[in-house]
N, C-alpha and C positions, 0 to 999 in steps of 0.2 A: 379478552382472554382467548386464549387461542383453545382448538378443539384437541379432546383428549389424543395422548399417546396412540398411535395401532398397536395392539395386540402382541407380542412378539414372541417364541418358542425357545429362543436361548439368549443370551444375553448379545448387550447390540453395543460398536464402538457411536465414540459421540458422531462421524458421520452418517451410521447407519441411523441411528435416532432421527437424526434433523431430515434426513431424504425420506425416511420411512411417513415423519408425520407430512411433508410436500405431496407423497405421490398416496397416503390415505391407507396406506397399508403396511404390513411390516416387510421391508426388504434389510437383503444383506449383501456385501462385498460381491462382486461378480453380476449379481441381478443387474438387470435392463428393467429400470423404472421411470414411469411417465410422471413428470411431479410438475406442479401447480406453482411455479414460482413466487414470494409473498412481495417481491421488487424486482426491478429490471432498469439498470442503466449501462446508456449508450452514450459515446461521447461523441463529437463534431469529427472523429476519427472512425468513425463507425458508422453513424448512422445513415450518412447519402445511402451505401450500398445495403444496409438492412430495410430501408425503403424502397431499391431497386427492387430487391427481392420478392417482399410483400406485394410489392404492383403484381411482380411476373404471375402470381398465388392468383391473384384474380381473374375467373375467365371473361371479363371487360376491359379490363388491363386497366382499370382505376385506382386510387389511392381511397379505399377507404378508412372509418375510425376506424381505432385498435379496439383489440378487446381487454378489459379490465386497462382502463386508462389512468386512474387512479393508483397501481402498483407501477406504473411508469416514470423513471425519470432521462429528459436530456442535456447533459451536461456539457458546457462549450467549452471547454478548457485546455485544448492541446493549439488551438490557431486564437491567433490576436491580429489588429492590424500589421505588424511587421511580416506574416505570413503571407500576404498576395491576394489579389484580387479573386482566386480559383477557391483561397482555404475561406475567404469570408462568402463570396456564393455558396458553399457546401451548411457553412453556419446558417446563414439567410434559411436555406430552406428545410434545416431541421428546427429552427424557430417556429417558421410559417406554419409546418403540418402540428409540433407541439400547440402552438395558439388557437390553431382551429379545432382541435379535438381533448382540450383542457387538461392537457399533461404539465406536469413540474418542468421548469425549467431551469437550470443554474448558469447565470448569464457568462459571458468573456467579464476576467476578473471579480468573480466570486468566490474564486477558487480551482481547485482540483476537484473531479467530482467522487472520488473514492472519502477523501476527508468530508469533505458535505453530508455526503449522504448518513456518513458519522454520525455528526452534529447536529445533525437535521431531523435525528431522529426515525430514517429513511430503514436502520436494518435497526431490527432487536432482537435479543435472544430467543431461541428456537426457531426462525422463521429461514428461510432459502434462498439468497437475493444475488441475483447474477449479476455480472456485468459484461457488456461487452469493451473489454478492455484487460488483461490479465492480470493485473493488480486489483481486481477484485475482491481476490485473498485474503485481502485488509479487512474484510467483514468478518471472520473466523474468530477477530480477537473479541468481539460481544457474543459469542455465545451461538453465532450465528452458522449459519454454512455458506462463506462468499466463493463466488469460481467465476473464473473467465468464460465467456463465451465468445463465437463469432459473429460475424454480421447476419447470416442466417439463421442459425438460429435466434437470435433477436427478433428475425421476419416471425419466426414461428411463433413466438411468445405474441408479435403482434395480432398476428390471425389467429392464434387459440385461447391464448393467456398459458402454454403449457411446452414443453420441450423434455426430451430423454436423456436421460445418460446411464450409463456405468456405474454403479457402485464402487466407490472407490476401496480396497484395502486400507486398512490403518499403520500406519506405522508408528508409533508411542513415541515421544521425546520425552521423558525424564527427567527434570530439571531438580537438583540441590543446590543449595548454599544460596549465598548473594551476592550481588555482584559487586567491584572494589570501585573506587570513588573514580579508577584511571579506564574504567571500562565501560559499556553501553549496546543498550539489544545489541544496536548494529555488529558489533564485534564477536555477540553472540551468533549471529544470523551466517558472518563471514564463518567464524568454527564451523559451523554447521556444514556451507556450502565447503571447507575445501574436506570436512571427512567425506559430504555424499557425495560430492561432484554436481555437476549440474543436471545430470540426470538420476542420480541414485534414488531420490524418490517418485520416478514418474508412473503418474497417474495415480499415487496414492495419497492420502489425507495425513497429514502429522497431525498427527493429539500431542500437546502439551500437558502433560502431566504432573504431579511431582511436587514437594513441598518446595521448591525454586518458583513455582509458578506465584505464591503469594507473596515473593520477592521484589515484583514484577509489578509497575504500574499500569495504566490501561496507554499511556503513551509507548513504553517498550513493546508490550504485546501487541501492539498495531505495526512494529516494525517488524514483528516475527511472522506475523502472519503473513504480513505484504509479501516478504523473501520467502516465503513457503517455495514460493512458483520457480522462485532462479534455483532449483532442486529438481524441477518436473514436479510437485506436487500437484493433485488437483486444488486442493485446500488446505487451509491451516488453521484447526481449532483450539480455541481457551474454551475448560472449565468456565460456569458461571459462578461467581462469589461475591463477597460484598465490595470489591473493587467493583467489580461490572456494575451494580444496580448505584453505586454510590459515582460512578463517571455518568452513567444514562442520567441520573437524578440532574446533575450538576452542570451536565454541559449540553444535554439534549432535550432535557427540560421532561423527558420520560417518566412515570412513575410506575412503580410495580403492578398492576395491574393489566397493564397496555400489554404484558409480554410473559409466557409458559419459558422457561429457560428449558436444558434438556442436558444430562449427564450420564455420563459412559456408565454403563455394569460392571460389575467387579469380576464377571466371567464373561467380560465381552474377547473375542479374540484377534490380534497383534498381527503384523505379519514381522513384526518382530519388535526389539524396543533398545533403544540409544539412550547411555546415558552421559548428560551434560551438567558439571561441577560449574555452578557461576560465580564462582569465589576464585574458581583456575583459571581464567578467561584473560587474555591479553590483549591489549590492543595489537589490533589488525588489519591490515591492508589488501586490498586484491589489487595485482597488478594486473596492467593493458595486458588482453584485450578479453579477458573470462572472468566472471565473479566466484567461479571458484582456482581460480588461481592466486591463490591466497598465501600471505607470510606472514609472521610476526612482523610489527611495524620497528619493534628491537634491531629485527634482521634487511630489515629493506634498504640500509643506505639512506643515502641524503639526496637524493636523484631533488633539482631543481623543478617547481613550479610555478606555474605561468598564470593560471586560476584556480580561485577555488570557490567551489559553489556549495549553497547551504541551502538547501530545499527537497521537492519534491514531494510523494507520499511515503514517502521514506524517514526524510528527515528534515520537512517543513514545519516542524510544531512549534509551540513558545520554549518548551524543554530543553529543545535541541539548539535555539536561539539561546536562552540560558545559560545553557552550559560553553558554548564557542564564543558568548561574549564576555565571560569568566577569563578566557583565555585571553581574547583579545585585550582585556583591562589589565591584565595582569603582566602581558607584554609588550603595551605600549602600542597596539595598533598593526595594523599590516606590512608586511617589509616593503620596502622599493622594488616594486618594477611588478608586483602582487597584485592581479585585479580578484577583487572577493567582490561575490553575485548575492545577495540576500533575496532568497522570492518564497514569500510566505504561503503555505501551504491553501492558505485558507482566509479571505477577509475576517472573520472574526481572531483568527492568529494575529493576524496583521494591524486589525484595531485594537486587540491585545497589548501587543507591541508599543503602538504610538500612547496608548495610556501611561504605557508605566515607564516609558521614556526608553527605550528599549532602541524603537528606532533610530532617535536624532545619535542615539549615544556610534549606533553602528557608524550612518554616517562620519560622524565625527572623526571615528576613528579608521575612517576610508574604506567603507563599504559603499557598493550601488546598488541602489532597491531597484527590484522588479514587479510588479503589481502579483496578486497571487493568480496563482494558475500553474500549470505545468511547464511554464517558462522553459530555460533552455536543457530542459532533460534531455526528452528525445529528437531533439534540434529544429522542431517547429515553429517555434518562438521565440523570441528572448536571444539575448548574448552566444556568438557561435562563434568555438575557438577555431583560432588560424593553425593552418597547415605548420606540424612538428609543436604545438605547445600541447603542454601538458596541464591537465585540470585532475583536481582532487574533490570529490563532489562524495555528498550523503545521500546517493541516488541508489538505484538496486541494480544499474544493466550499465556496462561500460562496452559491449562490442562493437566493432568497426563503424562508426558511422553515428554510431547512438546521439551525439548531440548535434548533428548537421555535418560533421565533417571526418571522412573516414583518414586523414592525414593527422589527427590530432589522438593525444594517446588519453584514456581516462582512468583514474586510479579509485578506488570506493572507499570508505574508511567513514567513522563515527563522528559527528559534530566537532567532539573533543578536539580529534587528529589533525581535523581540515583546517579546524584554527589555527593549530599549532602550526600547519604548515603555512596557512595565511601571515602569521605572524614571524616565522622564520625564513620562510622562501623557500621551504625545501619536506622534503618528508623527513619526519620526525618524531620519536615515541613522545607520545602524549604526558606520560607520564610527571614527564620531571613539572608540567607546566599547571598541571589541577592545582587548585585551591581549595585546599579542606582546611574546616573548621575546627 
């Protein structure tokens, strides 16, 4: 159980809560607070230079332990062998320093390490847990307070166990209704990016609020939270309810005791507040090359595609496989000349999968598995489209280059959509293709 609440004078939004109990005291929006972070992950994209760092920090110029090694984790998940002999020396040696100073480690093909650290039990409610990586975000939906950080500061957390920031403002999302069987966070996440823009929320925390929130399983709310950031938010928090403690219970093996949750006041103050109908909600597309460039998928035409990929931290879960191989059974499989990429968020997704026949069915119906990890998102791994094709992916970042090759155009859209376009060759509203019971 975690140490009681700070003290506080007026009422606190849920990011003031969660920094307040990190840095020991009560702060608010604007305060410069020093906070004690309760986790810290770096991934094989990070960390060479958060070690560069830490060396510089010492006047021997050594690599010593970190401090508090035990709230450490290093996760390999953005280079595989298809990466080069440069990206596996960088892995080598954030193994090596993890091994000798008894840090977690999440090997190549265990996963993404944003989803792990999930499952793993890594973030729980109330607690502070950065990462260096910007999809960090992903932690907000337990209750938690996740944010990206740099390589140095990562240094910092090494050398102190502690790093500063800003108090973020809150910005309230307001969620009613539920959502229609043709819809999915993702589409919610895309509404979102094209009212704010990609900056309309920077540097501030969205709170999800709202009787739309118990709508909402712990799989969507990991999508809303991740997309926080393609907005400029710092974070993206969930309320804690009985979805949160009954997902920890069930898939992180967590039980109530392990974790203090923490909830907004009813006189906490906004820097404003949005509201979102999930019952209005369309399928939606962002076209090349901004994710808030965004349309209805109704209004996008048929523009032809070349791949489409089902993954990431986005949209690697069994849910999102679920629902896109609904579509693919229902439409007989992938068009001609359609390469579809399956890379499971997570080994445990992925043994998921091959349980309940999930897998062989995809193959069958001419998919190509890629082991989990971060495969070909941000173009370090995995499948990299050719100059002028087009891919349709459940990923969160489509700009110039994002999957290894700035000639290839990338379109964002919901498991549902991707399928559908897997299945027809082309963009295409989802709609007609769901299967409800």
């Amino acid at each position: 159980m975690m140490s009681l609440q700070p003290a506080a004078t007026r009422g606190q939004t849920l990011a003031e809560k969660l920094l307040s109990r990190a840095a020991g005291e009560a702060v608010y929006a604007d305060d410069l607070a020093i906070c004690a972070p309760h986790g810290a992950m770096g991934t094989d994209g990070s960390i060479p230079m958060a070690l560069d760092y830490f060396r510089d920090m010492q006047p021997e110029g050594n690599l010593p332990p970190p401090a508090f090694p035990e709230r450490l984790v290093f996760a390999l998940d953005h280079y595989g062998a298809p990466s080069g002999e440069q990206a596996l020396r960088l892995q080598d040696r954030a193994r090596s320093y993890a091994r000798a100073h008894g840090l977690c480690v999440f090997e190549v093909g265990e996963g993404i390490g944003h989803q792990l650290m999930l499952e793993r039990g890594r973030v729980l409610p109330g607690q502070l847990v950065v990462g260096a990586d910007s999809h960090a975000v992903s932690y907000g939906a337990l209750n938690a307070f996740g944010s990206g950080i740099g390589s140095s500061d990562l240094a910092g957390i090494l050398q102190c166990g502690q790093l500063w920031l800003k108090v973020p403002g809150t910005l309230r999302i307001w969620l009613t209704g539920a959502l229609p069987a043709y819809a999915s966070a993702k589409d919610v996440a895309l509404t979102m990016a094209r009212r704010l823009g990609v900056g309309g929320a920077n540097y501030l925390a969205l709170e999800f609020a709202g009787p739309g929130v118990a709508a909402l399983d712990m799989d969507d709310r990991i999508v809303l939270a991740n997309m926080s950031v393609e907005m400029g938010a710092k974070a993206g928090l969930f309320p804690f309810d009985e979805c949160t403690a009954d997902w920890l219970s069930a898939n992180a093996s967590v039980s109530p005791d392990r974790y203090t949750p923490v909830s907004a006041d009813a006189d906490a103050t906004y820097v404003d507040t949005l509201t979102f109908d999930l019952s209005a909600v369309a399928p939606q597309v962002a076209l090349p090359h901004r994710v808030d460039n965004v349309v209805d998928l109704a209004d996008a035409g048929d523009t032809r595609i070349d791949i489409v990929y089902l993954g990431t931290c986005t949209g690697g879960r069994v849910k999102d496989y679920r629902e896109a191989l609904a579509v693919l059974r229902a439409r007989g499989g992938v068009a001609p000349g359609v390469r579809l990429i399956v890379t499971p968020a997570s080994e445990p997704v992925r043994a998921e999968m091959e349980r309940n026949g999930m897998l062989a069915e995809f193959v069958a119906l001419g998919a190509e598995l890629q082991p989990p990890g971060c495969g070909s998102c941000c173009g370090t791994c995995g499948s990299i489209p050719g100059d002028g094709q087009r891919v349709i992916s459940t990923a969160n970042r489509n700009f110039k280059g994002r999957m290894g090759n700035r000639h290839a155009q990338i379109f964002l859209a919901s498991p549902l959509a991707c399928a559908t376009a897997a299945a027809s060759g082309h963009l295409a509203d989802p709609r007609d293709s769901v299967v409800t019971s």
